[in-house]
C-alpha positions as CSV (number, residue, x, y, z in Angstrom):
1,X,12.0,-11.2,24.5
2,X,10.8,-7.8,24.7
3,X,6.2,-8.7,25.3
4,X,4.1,-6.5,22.6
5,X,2.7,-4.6,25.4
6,X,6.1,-3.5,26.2
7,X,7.3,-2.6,22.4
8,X,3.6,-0.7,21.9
9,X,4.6,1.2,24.8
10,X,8.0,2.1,22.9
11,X,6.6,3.2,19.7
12,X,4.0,5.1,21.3
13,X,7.1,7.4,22.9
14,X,9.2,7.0,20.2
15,X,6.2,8.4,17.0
16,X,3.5,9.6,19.4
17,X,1.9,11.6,16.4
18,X,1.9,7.9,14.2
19,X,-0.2,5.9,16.9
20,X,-2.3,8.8,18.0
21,X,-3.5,8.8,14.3
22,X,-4.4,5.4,14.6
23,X,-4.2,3.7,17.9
24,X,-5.8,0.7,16.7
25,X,-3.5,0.2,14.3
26,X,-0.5,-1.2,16.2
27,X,0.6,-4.5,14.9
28,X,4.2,-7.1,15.9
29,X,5.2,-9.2,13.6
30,X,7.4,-12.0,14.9
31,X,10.3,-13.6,12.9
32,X,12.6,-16.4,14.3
33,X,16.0,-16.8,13.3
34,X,16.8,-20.7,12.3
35,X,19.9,-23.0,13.3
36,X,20.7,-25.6,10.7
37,X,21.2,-29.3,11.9
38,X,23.1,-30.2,8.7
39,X,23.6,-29.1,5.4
40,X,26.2,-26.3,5.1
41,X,27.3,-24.4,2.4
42,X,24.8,-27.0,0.4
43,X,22.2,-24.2,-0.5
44,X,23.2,-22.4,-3.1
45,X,25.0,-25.3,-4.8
46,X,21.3,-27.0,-5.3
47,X,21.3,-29.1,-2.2
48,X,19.7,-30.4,0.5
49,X,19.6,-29.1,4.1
50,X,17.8,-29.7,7.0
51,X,17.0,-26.1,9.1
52,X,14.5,-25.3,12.2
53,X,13.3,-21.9,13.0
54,X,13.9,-21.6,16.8
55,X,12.5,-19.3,19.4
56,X,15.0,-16.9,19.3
57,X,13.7,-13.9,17.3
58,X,13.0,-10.6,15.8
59,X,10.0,-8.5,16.7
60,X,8.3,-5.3,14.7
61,X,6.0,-3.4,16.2
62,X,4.8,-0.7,13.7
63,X,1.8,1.6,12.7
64,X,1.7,2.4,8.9
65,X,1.4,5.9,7.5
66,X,-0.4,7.1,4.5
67,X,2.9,8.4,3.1
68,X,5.9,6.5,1.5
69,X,8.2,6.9,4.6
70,X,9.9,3.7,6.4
71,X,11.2,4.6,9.4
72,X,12.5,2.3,11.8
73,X,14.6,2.6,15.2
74,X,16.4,-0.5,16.9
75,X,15.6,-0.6,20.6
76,X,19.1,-2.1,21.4
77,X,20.7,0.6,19.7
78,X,18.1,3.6,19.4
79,X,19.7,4.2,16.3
80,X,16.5,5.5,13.6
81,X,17.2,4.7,9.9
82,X,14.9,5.1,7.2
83,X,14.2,5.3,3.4
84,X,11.5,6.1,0.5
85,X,9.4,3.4,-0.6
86,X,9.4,5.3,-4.3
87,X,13.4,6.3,-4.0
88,X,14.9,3.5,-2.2
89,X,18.3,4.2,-3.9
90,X,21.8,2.2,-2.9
91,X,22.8,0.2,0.0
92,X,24.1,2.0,2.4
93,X,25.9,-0.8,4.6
94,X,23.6,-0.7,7.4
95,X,20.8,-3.1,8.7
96,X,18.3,-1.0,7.1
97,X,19.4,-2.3,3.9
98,X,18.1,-5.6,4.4
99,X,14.2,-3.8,4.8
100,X,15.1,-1.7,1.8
101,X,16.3,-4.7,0.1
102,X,12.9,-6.4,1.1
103,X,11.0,-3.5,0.2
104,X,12.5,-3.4,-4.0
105,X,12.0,-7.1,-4.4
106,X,8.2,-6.9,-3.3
107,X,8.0,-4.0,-5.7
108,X,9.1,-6.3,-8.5
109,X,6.0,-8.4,-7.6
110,X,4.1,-5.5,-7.5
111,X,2.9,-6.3,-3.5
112,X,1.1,-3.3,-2.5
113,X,3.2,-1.6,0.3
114,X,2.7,1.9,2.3
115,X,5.3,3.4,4.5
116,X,5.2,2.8,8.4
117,X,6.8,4.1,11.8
118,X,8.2,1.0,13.7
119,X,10.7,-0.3,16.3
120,X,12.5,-3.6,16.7
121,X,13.3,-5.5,19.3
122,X,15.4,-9.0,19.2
123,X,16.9,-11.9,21.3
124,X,18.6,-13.1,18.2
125,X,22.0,-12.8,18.1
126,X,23.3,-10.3,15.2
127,X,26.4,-11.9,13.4
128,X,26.4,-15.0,15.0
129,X,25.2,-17.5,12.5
130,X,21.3,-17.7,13.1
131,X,19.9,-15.9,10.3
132,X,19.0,-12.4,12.2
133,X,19.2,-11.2,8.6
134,X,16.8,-13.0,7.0
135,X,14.2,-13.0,10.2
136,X,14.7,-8.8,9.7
137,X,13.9,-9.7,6.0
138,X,10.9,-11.6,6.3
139,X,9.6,-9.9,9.2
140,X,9.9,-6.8,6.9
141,X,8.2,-8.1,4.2
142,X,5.2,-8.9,6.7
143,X,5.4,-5.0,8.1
144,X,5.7,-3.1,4.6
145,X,2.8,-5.2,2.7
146,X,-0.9,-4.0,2.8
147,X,-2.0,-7.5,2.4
148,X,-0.4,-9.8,5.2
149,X,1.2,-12.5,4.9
150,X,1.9,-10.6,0.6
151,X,2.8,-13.8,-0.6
152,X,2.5,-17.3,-0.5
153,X,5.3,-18.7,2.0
154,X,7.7,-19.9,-0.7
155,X,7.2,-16.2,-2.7
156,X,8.4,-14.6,0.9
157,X,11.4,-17.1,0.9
158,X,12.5,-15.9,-2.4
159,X,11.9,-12.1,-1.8
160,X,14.3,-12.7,1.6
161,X,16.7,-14.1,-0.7
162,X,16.5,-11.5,-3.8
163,X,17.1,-8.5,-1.3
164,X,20.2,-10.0,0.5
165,X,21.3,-11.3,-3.1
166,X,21.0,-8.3,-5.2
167,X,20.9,-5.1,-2.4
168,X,23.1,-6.8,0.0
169,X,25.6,-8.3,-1.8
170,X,25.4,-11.5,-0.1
171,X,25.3,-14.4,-3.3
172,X,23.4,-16.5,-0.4
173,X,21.0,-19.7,-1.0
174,X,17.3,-20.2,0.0
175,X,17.6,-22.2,3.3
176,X,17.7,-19.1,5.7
177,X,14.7,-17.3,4.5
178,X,12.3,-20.8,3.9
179,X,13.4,-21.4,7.6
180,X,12.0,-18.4,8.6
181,X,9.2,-18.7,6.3
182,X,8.1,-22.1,7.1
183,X,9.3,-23.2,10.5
184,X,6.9,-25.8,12.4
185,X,6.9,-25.9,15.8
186,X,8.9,-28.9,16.9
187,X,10.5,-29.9,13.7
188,X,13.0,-29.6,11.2
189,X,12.7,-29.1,7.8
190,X,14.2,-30.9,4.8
191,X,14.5,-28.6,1.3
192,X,15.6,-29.8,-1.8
193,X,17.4,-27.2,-3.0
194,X,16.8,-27.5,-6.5
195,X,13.1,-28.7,-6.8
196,X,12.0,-26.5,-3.6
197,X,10.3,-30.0,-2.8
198,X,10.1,-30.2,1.1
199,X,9.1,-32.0,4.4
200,X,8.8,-31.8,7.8
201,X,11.0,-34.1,10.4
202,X,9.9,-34.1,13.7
203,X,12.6,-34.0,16.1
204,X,12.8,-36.0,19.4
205,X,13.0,-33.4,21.8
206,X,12.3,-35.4,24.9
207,X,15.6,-37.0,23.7
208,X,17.9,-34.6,22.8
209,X,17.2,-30.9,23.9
210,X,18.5,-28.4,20.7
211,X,21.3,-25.9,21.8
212,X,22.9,-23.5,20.2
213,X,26.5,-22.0,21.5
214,X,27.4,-18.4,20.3
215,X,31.2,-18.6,20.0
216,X,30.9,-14.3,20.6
217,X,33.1,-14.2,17.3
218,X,31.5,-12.2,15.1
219,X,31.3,-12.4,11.4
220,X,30.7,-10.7,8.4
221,X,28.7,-12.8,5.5
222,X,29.2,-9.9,3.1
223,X,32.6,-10.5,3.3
224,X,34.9,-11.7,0.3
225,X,35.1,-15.2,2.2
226,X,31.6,-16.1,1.4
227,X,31.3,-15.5,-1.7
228,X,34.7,-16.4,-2.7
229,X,33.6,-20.2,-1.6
230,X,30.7,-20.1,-4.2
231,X,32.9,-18.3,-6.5
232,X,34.9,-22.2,-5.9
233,X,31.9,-24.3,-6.4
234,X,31.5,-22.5,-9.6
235,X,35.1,-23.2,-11.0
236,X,34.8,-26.7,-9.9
237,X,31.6,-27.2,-11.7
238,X,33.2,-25.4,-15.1
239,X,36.2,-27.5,-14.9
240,X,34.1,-30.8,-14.9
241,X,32.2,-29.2,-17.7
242,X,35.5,-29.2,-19.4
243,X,36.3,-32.5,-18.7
244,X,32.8,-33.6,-20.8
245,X,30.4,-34.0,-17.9
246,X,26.6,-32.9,-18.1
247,X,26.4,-30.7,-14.8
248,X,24.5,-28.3,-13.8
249,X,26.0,-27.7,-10.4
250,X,27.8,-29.7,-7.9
251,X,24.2,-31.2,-7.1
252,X,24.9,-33.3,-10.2
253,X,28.6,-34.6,-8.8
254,X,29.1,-37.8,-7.1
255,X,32.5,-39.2,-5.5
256,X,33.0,-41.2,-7.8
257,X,33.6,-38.1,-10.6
258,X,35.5,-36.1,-8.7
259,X,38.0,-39.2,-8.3
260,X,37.8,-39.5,-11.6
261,X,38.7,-36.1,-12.5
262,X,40.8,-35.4,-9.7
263,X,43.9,-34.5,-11.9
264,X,41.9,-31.9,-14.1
265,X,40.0,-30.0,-10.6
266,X,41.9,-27.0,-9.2
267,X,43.2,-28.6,-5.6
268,X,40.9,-26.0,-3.7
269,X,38.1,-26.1,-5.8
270,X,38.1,-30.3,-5.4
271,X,38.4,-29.9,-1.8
272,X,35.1,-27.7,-2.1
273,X,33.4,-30.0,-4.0
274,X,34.3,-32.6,-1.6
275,X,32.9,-30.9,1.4
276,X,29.6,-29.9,-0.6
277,X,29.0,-33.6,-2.4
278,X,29.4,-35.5,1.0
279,X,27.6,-32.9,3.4
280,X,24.3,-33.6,0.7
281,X,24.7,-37.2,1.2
282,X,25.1,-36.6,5.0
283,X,21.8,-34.6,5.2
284,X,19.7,-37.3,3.6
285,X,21.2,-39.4,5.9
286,X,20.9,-37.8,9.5
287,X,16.9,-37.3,8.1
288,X,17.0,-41.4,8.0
289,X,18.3,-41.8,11.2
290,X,16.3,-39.3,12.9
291,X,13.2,-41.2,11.6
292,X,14.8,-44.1,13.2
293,X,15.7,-42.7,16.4
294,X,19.3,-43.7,15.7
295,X,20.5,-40.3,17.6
296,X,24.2,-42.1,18.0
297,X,24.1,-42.2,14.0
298,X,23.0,-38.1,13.8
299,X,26.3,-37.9,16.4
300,X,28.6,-39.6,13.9
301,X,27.1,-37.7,10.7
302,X,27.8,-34.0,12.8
303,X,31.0,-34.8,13.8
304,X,31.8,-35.9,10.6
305,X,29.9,-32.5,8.9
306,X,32.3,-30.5,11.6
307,X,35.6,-32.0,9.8
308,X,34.8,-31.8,6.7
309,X,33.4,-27.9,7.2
310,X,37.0,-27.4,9.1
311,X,39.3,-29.2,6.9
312,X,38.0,-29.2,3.5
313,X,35.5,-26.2,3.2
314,X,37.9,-24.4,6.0
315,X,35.2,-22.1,7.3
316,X,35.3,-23.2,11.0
317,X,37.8,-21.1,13.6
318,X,39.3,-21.8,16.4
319,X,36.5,-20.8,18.9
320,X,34.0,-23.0,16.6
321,X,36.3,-25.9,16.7
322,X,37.1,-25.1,20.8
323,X,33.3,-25.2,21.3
324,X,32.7,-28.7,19.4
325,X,35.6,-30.5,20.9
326,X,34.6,-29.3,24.3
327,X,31.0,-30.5,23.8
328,X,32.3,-34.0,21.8
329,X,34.1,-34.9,25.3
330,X,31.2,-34.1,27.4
331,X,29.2,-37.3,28.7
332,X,25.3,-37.0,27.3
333,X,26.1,-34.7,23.9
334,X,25.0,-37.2,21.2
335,X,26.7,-34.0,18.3
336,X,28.3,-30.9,18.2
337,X,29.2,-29.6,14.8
338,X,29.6,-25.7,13.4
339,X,26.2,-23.9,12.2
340,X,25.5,-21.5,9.8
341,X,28.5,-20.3,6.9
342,X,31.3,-20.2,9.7
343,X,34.1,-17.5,9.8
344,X,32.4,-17.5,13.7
345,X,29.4,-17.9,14.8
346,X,27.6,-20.6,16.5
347,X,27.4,-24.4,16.6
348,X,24.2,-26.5,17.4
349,X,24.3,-29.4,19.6
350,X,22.0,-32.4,20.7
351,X,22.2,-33.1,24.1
352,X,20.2,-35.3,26.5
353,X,18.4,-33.4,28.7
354,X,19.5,-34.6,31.8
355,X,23.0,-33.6,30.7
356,X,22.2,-29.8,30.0
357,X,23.1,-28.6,33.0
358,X,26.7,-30.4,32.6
359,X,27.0,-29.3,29.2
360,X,26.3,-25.4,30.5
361,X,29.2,-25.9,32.9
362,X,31.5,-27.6,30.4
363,X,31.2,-24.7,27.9
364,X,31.2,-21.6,30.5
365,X,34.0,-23.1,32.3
366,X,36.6,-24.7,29.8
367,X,35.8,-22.1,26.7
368,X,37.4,-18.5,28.6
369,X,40.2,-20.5,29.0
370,X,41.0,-21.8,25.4
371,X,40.2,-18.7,23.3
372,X,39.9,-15.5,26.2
373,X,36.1,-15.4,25.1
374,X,32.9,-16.0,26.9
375,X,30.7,-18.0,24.9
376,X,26.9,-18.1,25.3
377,X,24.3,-21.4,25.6
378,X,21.1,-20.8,24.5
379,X,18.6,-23.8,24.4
380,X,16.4,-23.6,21.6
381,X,12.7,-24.9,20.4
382,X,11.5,-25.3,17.3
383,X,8.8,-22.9,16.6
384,X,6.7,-21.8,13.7
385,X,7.5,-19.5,10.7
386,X,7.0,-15.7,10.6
387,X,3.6,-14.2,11.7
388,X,2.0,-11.5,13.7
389,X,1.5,-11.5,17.2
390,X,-2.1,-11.8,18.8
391,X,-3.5,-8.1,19.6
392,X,-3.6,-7.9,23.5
């Protein structure tokens, strides 16, 4: 990742007249993306899932203005977009919709903003399943805001969400943006979906290193795909409603009433329901057994969140599936399963850490060959949520 020496060095040549105004002025935010261990396509149907933010991230390095001008320029791309904090207007399908996005829904709360001249830098892989959107979104939130951090942690979360939701056009859940808003170093993090209730579970790195494999097939989330799935929660919940249960959302479904039901539920929408009513149960349980230090019982509950995410919420690919049958067959992976809302991506794996090295080779070397792509390994660390970075 690019050091904050380096990115005040950038901005400096990029908006020379903006930091000679005020050279002591320079601040980075840092904003990490998050992989989720389990818990897919559980969000935003009032469930449960268990995220880390990881040490893959987004910075901002920025120096704000005394005029109502965002303008921001991507160091991968050197492409400069901007807006008007008082005319923000429509999306425009770019990734500056995600800070304009940011910038409306803290105007909602009335956050004091002020425009700024920035750059961004990133290790995070855009499109790939690791939530580069909602680190942008967060670490946004932290650059417009005169007060820093604007909101309480849970207040940033739902901003994240409100832009992507309502300027995006992505109906996502909460999980990406809490990630990114409350990571702890080391640990995952359980959310209740509904209550907002959560709790730390450590994670035993010394026994299973975290690593995440970027299939290099993009996706789109903004795509019809994604929200056509929640479109199919939503009928499956109405037609149980019509069948004379009391449910709010599929949060409120057991196996038991789907069985029962089975004959009245639209055949895809069932198979939806399926996925989302087990994969809740599944969470709760992979938290048990990592508090137990059952890791062959988290391997069993991944493979099994893998299947069901293929077969019954059919969001996994062929590279995603290539990826977790390569890593099932290699000797010291305890899980390998699909992360993030598919159509590409990435998966997350536990492996032993004397087995990394094997695992690297397994994926590099049998993946090309399979699906004519070169995948990427990136081992990951927990790390804590969004924040600025110390001033050298």
């Amino acid at each position: 990742m690019t050091g904050s020496g380096a990115l005040r060095a950038s901005l400096a040549e990029l908006e020379p007249e903006a930091v000679h105004a005020a050279p002591d002025g320079v601040v980075v935010v840092r904003s990490p993306g998050r992989v989720n261990l389990i818990g897919e396509h559980t969000d935003y149907n009032d469930g449960f899932v268990l995220p880390a933010a990881i040490d893959l991230e987004i910075r901002i390095c920025f120096v704000a203005t005394d005029d109502r001008r965002v303008e921001l320029t991507r160091l991968d791309t050197d492409e400069r977009l901007g807006f008007e904090l008082d005319a923000i207007g429509s999306p425009r399908e770019e990734w500056i919709d995600y800070v304009a996005g940011v910038a409306q829904a803290l105007a909602e709360r009335d956050v004091q903003m002020r425009g700024l001249r920035g750059v961004i830098a990133s290790d995070l892989p855009i499109s790939s399943g690791l939530s580069s959107s909602a680190a942008l979104e967060l670490g946004a939130a932290w650059a417009l805001a005169v007060e820093r951090p604007p909101l309480e942690p849970m207040e940033m979360a739902l901003v994240g969400q409100r832009a992507e939701n309502s300027h995006v056009g992505v109906r996502s859940g909460l999980m990406d943006q809490f990630a990114v808003a409350f990571g702890e170093r080391g640990a995952a993090l359980l959310l209740d979906c509904r209550s907002r209730e959560h709790e730390t579970v450590p994670l035993p790195l010394e026994r299973a290193r975290l690593v995440v494999c970027d299939s290099q097939a993009p996706r789109e989330l903004a795509n019809s795909a994604y929200n056509e799935r929640r479109e199919q929660c939503e009928l499956a919940v109405a037609q149980l409603r019509a069948a004379g249960e009391v449910v709010d959302s599929l949060r409120d479904v057991d196996m038991l009433m789907l069985d029962r039901h089975a004959a009245r539920l639209d055949p895809v929408a069932r198979a939806r329901a399926h996925h989302v009513v087990a994969e809740n149960e599944r969470v709760l349980a992979t938290v048990a057994a990592l508090r137990q230090g059952d890791l062959a019982a988290v391997g069993r509950l991944f493979a099994e969140s893998h299947a069901s995410l293929r077969d019954l919420y059919q969001v996994s690919s062929a590279e995603l599936d290539a990826l977790v049958e390569i890593a099932q067959a290699t000797p010291g992976v305890i899980g390998a399963r699909m992360t993030g809302a598919g159509f590409g991506g990435c998966t997350v794996n536990l492996v032993e850490p004397d087995a990394l090295e094997r695992f690297t080779e397994a994926i590099t070397g049998e993946y090309p060959g399979r699906t004519g792509r070169e995948a990427t390994v990136y081992p990951v660390t927990p790390v804590n949520g969004v924040g600025l970075l110390p001033t050298p």
